[in-house]
C-alpha positions as CSV (number, residue, x, y, z in Angstrom):
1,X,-69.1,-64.4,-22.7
2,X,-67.1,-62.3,-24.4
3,X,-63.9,-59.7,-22.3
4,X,-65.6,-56.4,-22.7
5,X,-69.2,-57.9,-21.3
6,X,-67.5,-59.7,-18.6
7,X,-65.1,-56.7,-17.3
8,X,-68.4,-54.0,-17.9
9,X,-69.8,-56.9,-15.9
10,X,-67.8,-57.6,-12.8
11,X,-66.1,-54.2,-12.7
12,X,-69.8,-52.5,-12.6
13,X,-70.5,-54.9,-9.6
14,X,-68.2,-53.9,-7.3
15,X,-68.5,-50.2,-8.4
16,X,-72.0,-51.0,-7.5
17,X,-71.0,-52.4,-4.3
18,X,-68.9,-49.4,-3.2
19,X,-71.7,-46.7,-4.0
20,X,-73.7,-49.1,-2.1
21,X,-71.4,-49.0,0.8
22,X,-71.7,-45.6,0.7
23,X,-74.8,-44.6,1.1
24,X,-75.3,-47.2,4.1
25,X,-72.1,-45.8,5.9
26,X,-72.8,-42.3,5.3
27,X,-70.7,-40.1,7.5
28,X,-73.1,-38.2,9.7
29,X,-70.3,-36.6,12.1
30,X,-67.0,-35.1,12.1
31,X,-65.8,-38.0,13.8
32,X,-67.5,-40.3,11.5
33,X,-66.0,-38.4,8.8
34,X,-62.3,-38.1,9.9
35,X,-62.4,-41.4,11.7
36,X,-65.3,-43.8,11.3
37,X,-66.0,-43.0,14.8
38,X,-63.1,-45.1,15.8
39,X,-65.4,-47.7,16.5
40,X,-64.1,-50.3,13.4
41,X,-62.8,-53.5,14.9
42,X,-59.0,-54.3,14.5
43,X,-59.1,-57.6,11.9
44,X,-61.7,-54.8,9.8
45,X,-59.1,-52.2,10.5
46,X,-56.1,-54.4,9.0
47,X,-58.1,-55.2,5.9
48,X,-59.1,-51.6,5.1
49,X,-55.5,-50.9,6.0
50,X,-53.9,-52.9,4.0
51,X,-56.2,-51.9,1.3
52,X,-54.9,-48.6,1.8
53,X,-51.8,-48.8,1.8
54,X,-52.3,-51.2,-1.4
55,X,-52.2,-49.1,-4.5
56,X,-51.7,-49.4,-8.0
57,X,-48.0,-48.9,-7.3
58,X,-48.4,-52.2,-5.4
59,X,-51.1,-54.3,-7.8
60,X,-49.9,-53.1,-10.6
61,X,-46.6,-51.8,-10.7
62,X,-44.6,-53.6,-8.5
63,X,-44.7,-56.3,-10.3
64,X,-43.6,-55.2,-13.5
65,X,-40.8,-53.4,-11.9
66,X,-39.5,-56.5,-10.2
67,X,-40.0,-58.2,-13.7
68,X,-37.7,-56.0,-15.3
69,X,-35.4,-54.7,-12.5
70,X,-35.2,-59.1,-11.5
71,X,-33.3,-59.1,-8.2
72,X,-32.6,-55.3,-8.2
73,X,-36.6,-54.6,-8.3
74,X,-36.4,-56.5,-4.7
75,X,-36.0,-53.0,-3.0
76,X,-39.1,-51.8,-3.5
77,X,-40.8,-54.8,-1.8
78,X,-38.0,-54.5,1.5
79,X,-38.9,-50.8,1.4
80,X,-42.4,-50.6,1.5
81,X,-42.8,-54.0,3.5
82,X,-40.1,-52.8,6.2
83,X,-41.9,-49.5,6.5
84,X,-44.7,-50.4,7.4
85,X,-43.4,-52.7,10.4
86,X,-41.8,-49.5,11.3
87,X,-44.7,-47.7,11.3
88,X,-46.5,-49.6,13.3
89,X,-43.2,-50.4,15.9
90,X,-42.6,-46.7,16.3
91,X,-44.9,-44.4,15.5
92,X,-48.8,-45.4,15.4
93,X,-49.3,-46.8,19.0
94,X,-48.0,-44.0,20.5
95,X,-49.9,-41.7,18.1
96,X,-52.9,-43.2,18.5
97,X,-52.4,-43.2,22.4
98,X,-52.3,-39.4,22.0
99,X,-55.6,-39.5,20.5
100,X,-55.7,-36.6,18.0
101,X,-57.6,-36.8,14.7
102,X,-55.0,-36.4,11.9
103,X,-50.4,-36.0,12.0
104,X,-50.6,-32.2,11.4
105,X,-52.9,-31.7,14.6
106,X,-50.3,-33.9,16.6
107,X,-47.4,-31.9,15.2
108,X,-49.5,-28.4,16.5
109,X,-50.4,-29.5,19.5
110,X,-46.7,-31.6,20.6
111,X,-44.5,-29.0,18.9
112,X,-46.9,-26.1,20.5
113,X,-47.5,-23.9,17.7
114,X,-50.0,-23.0,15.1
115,X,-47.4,-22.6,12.5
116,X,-45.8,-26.3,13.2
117,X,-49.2,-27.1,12.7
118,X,-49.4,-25.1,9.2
119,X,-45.9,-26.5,8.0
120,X,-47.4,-29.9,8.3
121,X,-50.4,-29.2,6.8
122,X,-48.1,-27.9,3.4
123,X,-45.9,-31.1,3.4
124,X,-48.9,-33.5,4.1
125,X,-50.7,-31.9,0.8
126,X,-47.7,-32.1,-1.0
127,X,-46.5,-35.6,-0.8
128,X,-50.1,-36.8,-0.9
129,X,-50.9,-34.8,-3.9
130,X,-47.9,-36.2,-5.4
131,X,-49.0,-39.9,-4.8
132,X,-52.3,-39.4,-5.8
133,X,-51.1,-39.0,-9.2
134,X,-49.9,-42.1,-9.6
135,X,-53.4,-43.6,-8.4
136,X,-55.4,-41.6,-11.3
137,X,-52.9,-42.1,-14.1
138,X,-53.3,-46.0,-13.2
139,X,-57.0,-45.6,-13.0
140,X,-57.1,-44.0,-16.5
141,X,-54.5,-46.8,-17.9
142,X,-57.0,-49.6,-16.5
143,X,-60.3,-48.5,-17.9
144,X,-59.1,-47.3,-21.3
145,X,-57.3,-50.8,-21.6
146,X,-60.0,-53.0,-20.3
147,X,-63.2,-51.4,-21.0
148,X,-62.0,-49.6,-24.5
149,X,-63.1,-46.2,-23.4
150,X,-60.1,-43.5,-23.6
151,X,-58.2,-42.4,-21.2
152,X,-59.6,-39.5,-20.1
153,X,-63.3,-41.1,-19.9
154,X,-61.8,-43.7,-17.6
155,X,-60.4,-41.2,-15.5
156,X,-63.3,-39.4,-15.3
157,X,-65.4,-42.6,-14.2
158,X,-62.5,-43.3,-11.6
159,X,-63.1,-39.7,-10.1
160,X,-66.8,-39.5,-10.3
161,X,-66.8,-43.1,-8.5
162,X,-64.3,-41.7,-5.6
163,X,-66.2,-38.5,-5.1
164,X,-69.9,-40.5,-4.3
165,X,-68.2,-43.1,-2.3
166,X,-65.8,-40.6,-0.3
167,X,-67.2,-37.5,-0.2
168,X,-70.5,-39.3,1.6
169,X,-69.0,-41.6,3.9
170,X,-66.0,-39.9,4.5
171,X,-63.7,-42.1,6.4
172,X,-66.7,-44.2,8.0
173,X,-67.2,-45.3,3.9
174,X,-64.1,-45.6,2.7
175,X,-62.7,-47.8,5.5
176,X,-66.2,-50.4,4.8
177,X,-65.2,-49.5,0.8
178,X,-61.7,-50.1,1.3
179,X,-62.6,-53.8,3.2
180,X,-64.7,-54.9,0.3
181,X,-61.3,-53.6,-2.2
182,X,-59.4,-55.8,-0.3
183,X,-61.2,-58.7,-0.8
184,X,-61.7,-57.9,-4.8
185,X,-57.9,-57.1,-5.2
186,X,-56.6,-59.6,-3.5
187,X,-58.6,-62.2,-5.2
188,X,-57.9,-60.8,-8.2
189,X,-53.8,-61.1,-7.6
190,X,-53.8,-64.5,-6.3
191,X,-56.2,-66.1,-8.8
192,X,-54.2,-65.6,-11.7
193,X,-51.1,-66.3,-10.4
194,X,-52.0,-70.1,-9.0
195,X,-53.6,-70.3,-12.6
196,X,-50.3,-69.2,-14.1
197,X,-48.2,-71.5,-11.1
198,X,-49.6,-74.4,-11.8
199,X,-49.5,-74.4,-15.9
200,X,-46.2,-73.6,-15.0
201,X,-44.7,-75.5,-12.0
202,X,-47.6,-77.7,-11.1
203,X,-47.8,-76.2,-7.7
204,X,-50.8,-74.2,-6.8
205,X,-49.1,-71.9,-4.6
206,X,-47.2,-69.2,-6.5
207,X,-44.4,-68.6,-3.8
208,X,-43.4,-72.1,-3.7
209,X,-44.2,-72.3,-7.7
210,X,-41.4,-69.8,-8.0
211,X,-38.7,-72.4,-6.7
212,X,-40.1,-75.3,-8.5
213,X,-38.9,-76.5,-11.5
214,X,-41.2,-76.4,-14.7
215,X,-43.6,-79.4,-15.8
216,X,-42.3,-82.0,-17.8
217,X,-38.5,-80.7,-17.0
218,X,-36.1,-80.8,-14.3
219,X,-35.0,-77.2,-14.4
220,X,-36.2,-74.8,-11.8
221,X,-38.1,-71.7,-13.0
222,X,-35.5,-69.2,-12.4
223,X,-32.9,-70.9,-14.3
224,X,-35.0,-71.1,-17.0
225,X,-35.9,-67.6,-17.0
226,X,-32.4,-66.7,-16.5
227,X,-31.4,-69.1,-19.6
228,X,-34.3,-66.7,-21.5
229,X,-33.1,-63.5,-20.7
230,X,-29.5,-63.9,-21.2
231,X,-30.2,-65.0,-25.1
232,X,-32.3,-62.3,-25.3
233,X,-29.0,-59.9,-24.1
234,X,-30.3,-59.1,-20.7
235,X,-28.6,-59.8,-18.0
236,X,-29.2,-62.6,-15.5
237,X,-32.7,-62.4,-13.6
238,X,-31.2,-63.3,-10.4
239,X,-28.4,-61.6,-10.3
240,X,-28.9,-58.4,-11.5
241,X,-28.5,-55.0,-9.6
242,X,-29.6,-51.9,-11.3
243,X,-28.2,-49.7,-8.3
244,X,-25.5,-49.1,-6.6
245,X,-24.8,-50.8,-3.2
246,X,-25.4,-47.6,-1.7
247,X,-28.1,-46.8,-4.0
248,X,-30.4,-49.9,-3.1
249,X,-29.3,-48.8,0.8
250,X,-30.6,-45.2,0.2
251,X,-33.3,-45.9,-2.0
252,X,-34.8,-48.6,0.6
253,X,-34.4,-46.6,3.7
254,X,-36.7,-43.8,1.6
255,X,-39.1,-46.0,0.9
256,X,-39.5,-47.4,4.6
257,X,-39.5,-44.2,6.3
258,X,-41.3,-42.6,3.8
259,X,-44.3,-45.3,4.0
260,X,-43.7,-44.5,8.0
261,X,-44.3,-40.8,7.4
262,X,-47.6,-40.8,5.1
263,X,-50.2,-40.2,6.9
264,X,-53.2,-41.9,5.2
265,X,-52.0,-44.9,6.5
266,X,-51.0,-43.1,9.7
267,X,-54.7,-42.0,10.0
268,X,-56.2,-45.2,9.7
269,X,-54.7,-45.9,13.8
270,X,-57.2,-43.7,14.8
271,X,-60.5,-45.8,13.3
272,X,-60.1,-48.5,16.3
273,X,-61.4,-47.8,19.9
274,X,-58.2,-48.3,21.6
275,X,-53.8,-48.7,21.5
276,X,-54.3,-52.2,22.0
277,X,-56.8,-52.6,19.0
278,X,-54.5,-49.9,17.5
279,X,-51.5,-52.5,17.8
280,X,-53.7,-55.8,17.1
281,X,-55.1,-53.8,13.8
282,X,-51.4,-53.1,12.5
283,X,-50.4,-56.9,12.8
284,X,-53.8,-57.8,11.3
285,X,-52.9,-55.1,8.5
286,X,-49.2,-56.6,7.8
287,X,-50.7,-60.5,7.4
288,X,-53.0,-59.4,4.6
289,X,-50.3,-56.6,3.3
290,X,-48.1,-60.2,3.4
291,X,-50.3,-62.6,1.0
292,X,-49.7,-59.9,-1.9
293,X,-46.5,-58.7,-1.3
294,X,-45.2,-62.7,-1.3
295,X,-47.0,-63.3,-4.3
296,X,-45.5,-60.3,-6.2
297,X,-42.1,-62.1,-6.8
298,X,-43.8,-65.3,-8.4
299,X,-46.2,-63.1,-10.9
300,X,-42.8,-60.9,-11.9
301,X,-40.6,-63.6,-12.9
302,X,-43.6,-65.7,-14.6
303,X,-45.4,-62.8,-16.0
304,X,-41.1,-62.2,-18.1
305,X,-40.8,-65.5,-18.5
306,X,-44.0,-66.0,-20.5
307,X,-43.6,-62.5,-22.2
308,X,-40.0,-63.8,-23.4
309,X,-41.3,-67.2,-24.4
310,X,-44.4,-65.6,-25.9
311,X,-42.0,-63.1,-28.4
312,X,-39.0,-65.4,-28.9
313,X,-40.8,-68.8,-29.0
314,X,-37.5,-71.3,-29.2
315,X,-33.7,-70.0,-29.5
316,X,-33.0,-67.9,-32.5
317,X,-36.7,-68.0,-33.6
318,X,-38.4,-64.9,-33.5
319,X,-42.6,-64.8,-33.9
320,X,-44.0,-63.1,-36.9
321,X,-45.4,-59.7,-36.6
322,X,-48.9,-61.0,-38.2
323,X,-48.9,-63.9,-35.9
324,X,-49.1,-61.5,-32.6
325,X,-51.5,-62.8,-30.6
326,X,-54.5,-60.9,-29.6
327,X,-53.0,-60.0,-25.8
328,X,-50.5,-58.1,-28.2
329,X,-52.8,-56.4,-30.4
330,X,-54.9,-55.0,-27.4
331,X,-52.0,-53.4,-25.6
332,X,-50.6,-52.0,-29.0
333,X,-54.1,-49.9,-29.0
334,X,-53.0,-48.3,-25.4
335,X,-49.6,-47.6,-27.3
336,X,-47.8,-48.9,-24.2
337,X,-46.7,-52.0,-25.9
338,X,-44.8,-50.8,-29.2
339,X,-43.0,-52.4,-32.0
340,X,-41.2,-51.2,-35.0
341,X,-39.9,-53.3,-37.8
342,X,-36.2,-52.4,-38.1
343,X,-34.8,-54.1,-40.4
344,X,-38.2,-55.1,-42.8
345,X,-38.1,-58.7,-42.2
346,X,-41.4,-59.4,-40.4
347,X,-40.5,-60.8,-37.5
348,X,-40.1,-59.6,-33.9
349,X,-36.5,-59.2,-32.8
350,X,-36.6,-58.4,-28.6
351,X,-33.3,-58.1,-27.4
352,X,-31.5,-56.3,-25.0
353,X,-29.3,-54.2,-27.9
354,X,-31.1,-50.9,-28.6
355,X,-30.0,-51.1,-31.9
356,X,-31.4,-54.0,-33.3
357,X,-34.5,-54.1,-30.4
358,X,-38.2,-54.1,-32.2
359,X,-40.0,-54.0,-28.9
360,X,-39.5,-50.3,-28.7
361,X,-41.3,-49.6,-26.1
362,X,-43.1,-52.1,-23.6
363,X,-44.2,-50.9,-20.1
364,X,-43.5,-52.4,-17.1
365,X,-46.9,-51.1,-15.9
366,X,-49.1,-53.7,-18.1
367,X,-47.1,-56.7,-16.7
368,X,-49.8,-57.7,-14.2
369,X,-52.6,-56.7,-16.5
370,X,-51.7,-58.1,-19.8
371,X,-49.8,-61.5,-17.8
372,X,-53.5,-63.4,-17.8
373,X,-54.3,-62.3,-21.2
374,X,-50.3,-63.6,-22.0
375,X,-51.3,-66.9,-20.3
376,X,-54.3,-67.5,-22.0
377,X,-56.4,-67.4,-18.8
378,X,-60.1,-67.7,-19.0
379,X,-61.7,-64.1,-19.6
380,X,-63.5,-63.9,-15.9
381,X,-59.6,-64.0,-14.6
382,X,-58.8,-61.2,-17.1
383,X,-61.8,-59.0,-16.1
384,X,-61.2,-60.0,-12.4
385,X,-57.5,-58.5,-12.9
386,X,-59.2,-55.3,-14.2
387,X,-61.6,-54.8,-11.1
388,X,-58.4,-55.8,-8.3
389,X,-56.6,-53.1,-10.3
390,X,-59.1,-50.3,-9.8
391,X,-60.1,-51.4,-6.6
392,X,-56.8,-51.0,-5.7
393,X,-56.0,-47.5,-7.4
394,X,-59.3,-46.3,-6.4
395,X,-58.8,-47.2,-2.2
396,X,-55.3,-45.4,-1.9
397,X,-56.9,-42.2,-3.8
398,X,-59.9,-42.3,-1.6
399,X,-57.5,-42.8,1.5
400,X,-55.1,-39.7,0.5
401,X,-58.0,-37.6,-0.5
402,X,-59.3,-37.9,2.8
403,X,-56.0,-37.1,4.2
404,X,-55.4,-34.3,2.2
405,X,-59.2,-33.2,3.0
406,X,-59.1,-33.4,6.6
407,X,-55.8,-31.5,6.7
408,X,-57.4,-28.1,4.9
409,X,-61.1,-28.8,6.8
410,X,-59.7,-29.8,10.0
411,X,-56.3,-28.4,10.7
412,X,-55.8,-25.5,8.8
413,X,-59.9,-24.3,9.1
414,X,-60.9,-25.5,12.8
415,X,-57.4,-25.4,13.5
416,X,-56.5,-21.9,12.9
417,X,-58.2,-20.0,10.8
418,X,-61.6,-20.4,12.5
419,X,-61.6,-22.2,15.7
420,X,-65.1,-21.6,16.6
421,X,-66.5,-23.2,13.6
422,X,-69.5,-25.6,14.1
423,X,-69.1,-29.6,13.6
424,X,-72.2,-28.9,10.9
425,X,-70.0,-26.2,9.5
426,X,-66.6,-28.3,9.8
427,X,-68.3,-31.2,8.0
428,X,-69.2,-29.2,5.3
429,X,-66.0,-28.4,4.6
430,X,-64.5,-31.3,5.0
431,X,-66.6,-32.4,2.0
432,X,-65.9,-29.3,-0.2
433,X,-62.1,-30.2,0.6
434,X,-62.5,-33.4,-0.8
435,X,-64.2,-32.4,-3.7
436,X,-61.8,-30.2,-4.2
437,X,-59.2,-32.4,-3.7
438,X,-60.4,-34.6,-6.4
439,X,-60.6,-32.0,-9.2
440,X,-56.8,-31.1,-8.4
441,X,-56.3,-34.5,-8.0
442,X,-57.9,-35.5,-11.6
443,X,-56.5,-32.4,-13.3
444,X,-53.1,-33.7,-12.5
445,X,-54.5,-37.1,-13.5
446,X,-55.1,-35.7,-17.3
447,X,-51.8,-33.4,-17.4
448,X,-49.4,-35.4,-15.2
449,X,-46.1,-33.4,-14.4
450,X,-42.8,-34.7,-16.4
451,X,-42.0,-36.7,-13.3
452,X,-45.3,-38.7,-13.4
453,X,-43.5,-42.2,-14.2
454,X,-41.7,-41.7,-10.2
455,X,-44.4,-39.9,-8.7
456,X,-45.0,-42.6,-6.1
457,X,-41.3,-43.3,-5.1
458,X,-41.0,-39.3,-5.0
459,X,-44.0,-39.2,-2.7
460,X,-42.5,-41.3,-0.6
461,X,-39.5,-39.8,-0.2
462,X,-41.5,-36.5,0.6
463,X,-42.9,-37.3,3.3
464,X,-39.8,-39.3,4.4
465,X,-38.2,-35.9,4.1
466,X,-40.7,-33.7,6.1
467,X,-43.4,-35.4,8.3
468,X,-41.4,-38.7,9.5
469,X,-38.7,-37.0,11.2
470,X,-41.2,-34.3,12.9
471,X,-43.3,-37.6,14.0
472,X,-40.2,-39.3,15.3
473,X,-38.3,-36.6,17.4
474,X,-42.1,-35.6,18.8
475,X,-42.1,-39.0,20.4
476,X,-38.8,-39.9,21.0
477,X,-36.8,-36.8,21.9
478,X,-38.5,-34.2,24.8
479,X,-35.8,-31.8,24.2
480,X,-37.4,-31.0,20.4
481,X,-38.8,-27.7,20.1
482,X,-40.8,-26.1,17.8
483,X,-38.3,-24.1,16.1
484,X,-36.4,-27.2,15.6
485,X,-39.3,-28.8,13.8
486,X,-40.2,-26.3,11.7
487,X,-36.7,-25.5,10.5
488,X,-36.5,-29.5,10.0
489,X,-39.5,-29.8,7.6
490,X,-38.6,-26.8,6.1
491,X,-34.9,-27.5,5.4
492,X,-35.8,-31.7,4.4
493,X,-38.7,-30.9,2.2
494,X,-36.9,-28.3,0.3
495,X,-33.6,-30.3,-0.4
496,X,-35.7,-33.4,-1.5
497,X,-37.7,-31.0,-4.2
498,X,-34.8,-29.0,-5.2
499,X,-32.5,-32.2,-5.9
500,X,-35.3,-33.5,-7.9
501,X,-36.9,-30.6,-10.2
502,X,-32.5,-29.1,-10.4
503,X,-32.2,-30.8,-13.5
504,X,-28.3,-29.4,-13.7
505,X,-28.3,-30.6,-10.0
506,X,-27.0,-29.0,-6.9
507,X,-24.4,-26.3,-8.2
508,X,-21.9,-27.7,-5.7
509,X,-22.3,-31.2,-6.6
510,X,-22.0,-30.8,-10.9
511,X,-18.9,-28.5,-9.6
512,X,-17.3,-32.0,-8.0
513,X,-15.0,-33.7,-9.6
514,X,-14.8,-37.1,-7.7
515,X,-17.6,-38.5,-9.1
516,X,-16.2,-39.9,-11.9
517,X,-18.6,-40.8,-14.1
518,X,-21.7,-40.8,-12.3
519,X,-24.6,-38.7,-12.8
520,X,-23.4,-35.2,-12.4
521,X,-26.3,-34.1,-10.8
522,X,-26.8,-37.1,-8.6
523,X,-25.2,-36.6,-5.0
524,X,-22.7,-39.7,-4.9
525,X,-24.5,-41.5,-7.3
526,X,-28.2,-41.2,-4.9
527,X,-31.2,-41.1,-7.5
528,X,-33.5,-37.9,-7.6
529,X,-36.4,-40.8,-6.4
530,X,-34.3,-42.1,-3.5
531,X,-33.2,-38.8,-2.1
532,X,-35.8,-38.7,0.3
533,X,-33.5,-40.1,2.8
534,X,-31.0,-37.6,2.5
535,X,-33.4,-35.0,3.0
536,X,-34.9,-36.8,6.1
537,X,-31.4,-37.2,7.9
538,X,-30.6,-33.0,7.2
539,X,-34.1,-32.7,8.6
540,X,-32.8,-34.6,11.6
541,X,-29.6,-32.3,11.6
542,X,-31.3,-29.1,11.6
543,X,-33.8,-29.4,13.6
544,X,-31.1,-31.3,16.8
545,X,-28.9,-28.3,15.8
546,X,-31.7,-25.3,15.8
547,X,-33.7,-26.8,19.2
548,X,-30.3,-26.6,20.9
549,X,-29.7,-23.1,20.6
550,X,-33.0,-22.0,21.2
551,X,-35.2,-22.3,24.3
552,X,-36.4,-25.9,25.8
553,X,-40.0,-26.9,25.3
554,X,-42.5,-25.8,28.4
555,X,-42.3,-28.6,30.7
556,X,-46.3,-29.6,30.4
557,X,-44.7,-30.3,26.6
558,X,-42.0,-32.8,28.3
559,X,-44.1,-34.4,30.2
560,X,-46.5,-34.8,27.4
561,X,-44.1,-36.6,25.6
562,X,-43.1,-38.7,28.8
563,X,-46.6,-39.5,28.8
564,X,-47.3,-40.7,25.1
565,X,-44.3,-43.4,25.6
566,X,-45.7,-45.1,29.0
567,X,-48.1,-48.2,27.9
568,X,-51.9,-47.2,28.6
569,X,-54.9,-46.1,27.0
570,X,-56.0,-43.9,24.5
571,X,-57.2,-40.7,25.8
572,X,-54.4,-39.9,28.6
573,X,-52.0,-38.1,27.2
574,X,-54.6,-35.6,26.1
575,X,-54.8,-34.3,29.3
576,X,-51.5,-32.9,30.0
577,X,-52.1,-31.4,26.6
578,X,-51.2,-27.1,27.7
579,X,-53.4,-25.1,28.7
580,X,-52.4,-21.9,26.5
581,X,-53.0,-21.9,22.7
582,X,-50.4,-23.0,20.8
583,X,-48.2,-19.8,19.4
């Protein structure tokens, strides 16, 4: 059968399945709709989790960046892997114990004020609104690739798909949805990749594959690819750092505490019926986060080496331009695969010299995509790849959405503006919001913002900026008040955007002269996408320094926060909740 019938096939299926899903699981409640009635069990909850927390960054992304970046792309698996260990260590029992619905309502009710609760609600929208750009644009990238529609009909699908499956269900649908993507996009990873291992390595598991040596030789993988690359004028797989020391410190540290901080992940603690399902769902979640994220090293370095070995197929030979194969021709049509014949003679010349390079453009995003097609895997395994894409763009969207939804219906409506609203009333809403949420959401899709290509690291360090710290110092530090917090998110939100959109930098920073000849508008060398750290530690130091010289929370506040640390169930801490409306 031929690719286009078998991805229209298989990708219509589980399209099929999700609207499916959705009309069975169709959220009747508010708690249904914020929460799946936090009645999902906890192995459920870790595969809708993990699914979650999956997105295209992770299935198709992280790959390619780790393919390209070698051993320096190795910080984006520490940081979002360490994150989430931290976010389910420090923050998501003790949330959950609280038992509110979403992180803005915690913030309101544990920092005592309506407009903690409003400041929250402005940095939730905006990092999620920021990551959610990522998941269209790879929506749009996948269909107008695999199923040769354009871009912009493919992210119209994507949407359409989203708003059926999440707007119904609300978070009762999407966590049943997001269980099904997990299965699809997982398969869909690992498939190809013991396919690709064994041709390779002979072994059929790809992280072992990835220290083997190669069939018929006795040298291992990586030395081979690191022979590869360094003809070509790169530099050696293995070894190679594209930060700093304290750039891959920074830059991890945003990523972890940033995954810690964004809260539809956060929200998905609340879908279980109690902390100790809460706890058993996050260790569930990080097993099945595991099988991808150890598999995303082995489908990197195999996925160059076969590129390299495809383009330059012996030392000093270079393929001809008319003998591309038809993986080649197919990614030419996206335009993110580009060559340009430099000097007339035919033939493909990749190297690392911009100069003489012919591979003009090649992007790291159609590693994971295109590395069946490079392999010459059977066309089921291509379209499979397809579907475990969008199933894995599509979750994360629907997840955020929800978040992003749930903040404007449920914190900012019921929250404050109208209190009194009905649950009929407030479910109605909380479907207009996500509506809503997904025209923004695609608009952005069709005219992403010049930072499009870092959106998801910038999300993350958004929220590490603004919501992790307010999350932390509510748990951890009684003393916080709530004119600490607010002057925290306010102060780490606004450094993190400012260093990034400055594009002449901080004015005291291009002013320096000690950074020799570093970015001038990068503060000691920290890139705009790793920043988020920074901003989280002034965040820290504004909000220690403002709660000191102003007055100590209530004591029903302190105790409140005694009580949220003290193992027990959900549900008690909700009683020493004060008894006057937050301010």
């Amino acid at each position: 059968m031929e690719l286009q019938t078998l991805t229209f096939l298989i990708v219509g299926l589980t399209f099929a399945v999700y609207i499916g899903i959705a009309i069975w699981a169709r959220a009747s409640t508010t708690s249904e709709f914020y929460v799946a009635g936090g009645g999902i069990h906890p192995v459920a909850n870790g595969m809708a989790t993990a699914a979650d927390w999956m997105s295209a960054a992770s299935f198709i992304s992280m790959a390619g960046l780790i393919a390209f970046y070698g051993y320096g792309g190795s910080v984006f698996l520490l940081g979002w892997t360490g994150g989430y260990v931290l976010l389910a260590m420090l923050l998501a029992p003790y949330l959950r114990k609280f038992g509110k619905f979403t992180v803005p309502e915690f913030i309101g009710d544990r920092y005592y004020s309506k407009a903690a609760r409003i400041v929250a609600v402005i940095c939730l929208i905006v990092a999620s609104v920021t990551y959610v750009i990522g998941q269209m644009k790879g929506i749009g990238v996948a269909f107008s690739r695999f199923l040769e529609v354009d871009y912009n009909t493919g992210l119209m699908t994507g949407m359409l798909i989203v708003f059926i499956y999440a707007v119904m269900g609300g978070m009762k649908g999407i966590t049943y949805t997001q269980i099904a993507q997990y299965c699809i996009l997982i398969f869909a990873y690992t498939v190809p990749a013991i396919f690709i291992s064994l041709d390779l390595t002979g072994n059929p598991i790809p992280q072992l594959g990835l220290g083997s040596t190669l069939v018929g030789s006795e040298t291992y993988l990586l030395d081979r690819l690191d022979q590869v690359v360094t003809e070509l004028g790169f530099a050696e797989y293995t070894t190679q750092a594209r930060l700093s020391t304290l750039n891959m410190f920074v830059y991890t540290l945003s990523l972890m505490i940033g995954t810690a901080g964004l809260p539809h992940v956060i929200i998905r603690f609340f879908t279980v019926p109690t902390v100790r399902d809460a706890r058993t769902s996050a260790g569930w979640a990080l097993v099945f986060i595991t099988i991808l994220y150890t598999t995303a090293p082995a489908v990197a370095a195999m996925a160059r080496l076969n590129l390299a070995d495809t383009i330059q197929p012996a030392a000093g030979e270079n393929l001809a331009y008319d003998d591309r194969p038809s993986w080649f021709k197919n990614w030419e049509k996206t335009g993110l695969l580009k060559f340009e014949d430099k000097n007339g003679d035919g033939l493909i010349q990749y190297t690392a010299d911009k100069t003489t390079n012919e591979m003009v453009k090649v992007d790291r995003d159609i590693m994971v995509l295109a590395n069946p097609e490079i392999a010459k895997l059977p066309n089921w395994v291509i379209a499979l790849v397809a579907a475990g894409g969008l199933a894995a763009a599509l979750s994360t969207a629907a997840g955020l959405l929800l978040a992003i939804a749930s903040s404007i219906s449920h914190d900012l409506l019921k929250g404050v503006l109208k209190p009194d609203i009905t649950e009929k009333g407030e479910l109605l809403a909380g479907r207009i919001s996500m509506a809503g949420a997904i025209a923004v959401a695609g608009y952005l899709g069709f005219n992403p913002p010049d930072f499009a290509a870092g959106t998801v690291a910038l999300a993350f360090g958004l929220a590490a900026s603004s919501i992790f710290p307010a999350l932390m110092m509510g748990i951890f530090n009684k003393r916080m008040n709530k004119e600490g917090a607010i002057a925290g998110m306010i102060a780490g939100i606004s450094i993190t955007l400012l260093y990034v959109f400055q594009h002449k930098g901080i004015m005291f920073v291009a002013s320096t002269s000690f950074l020799g000849d570093m970015q001038p508008n990068w503060f000691f060398g920290i890139e705009p996408n790793a920043f988020g750290a920074i901003g989280a530690l002034i965040n820290f130091i504004v909000a220690t320094i403002v709660s000191k010289m102003t007055a100590e929370p209530p004591q029903e506040i302190q105790a409140l926060v005694d009580n949220i640390r003290v193992p027990g169930e959900s549900g008690s801490a909700r009683h020493l909740t004060p008894d006057h409306p937050p301010a």
